[in-house]
N, C-alpha and C positions, 0 to 999 in steps of 0.2 A: 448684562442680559439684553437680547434684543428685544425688539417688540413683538415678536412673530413667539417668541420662548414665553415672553410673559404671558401674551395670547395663551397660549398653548396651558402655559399653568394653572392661567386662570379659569376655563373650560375644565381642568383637572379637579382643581380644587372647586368650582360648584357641580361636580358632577358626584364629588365624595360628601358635599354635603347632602344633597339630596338624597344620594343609597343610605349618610348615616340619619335623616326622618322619617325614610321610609323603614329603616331597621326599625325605630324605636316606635312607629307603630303598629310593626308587624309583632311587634314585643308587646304591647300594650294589649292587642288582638290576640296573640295566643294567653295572654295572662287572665282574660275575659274568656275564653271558651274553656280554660280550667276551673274558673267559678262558675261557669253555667253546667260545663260537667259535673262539679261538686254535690250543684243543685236540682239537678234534673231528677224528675219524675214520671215515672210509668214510663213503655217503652216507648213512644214518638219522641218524648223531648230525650230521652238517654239516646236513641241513635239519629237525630239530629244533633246532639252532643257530640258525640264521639263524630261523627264527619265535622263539624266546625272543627273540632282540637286538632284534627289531623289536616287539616286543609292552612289553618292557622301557622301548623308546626312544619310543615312545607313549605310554602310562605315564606319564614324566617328565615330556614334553613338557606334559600334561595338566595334572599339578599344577603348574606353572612358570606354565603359561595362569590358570589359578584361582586361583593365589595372588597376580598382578599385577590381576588383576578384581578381589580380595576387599581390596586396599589400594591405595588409589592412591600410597601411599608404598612401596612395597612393598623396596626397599633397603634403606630408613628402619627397619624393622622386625626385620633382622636377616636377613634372603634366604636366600642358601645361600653357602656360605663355601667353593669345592672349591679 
């Protein structure tokens, strides 16, 4: 392998690590706006609720999208483990 490929993979593989931290605290963020949903009360904090959950679960959804585009092995690489 050359240097220019190692380069190359190396940029690849810390590019899959940071989408898979930023997954696991987009995971950790939506698992927090489903207990604050759970919790909420009267209606300000129930629809501040419900837009965190949904902003959270978009969010995830996003890097889940970009991490399967940015490897086509994307499994293969260590994915998200819940």
């Amino acid at each position: 392998m050359t240097s220019k490929q190692q380069a190359t993979l190396g940029k690849q593989t810390k590019e899959m690590d940071n989408i898979r931290m930023e997954i696991a605290d987009a995971h950790r963020d939506w698992e927090n706006a489903n207990r604050f949903f759970n919790t909420a009360v009267g209606k300000d904090q129930i629809d501040y609720a419900i837009y965190y959950l949904i902003t959270a679960e978009k969010r995830y959804e996003m890097l889940l999208r970009m991490a399967k585009r940015t490897s086509d092995n994307w499994p293969a690489w260590g994915g998200m483990s819940l």
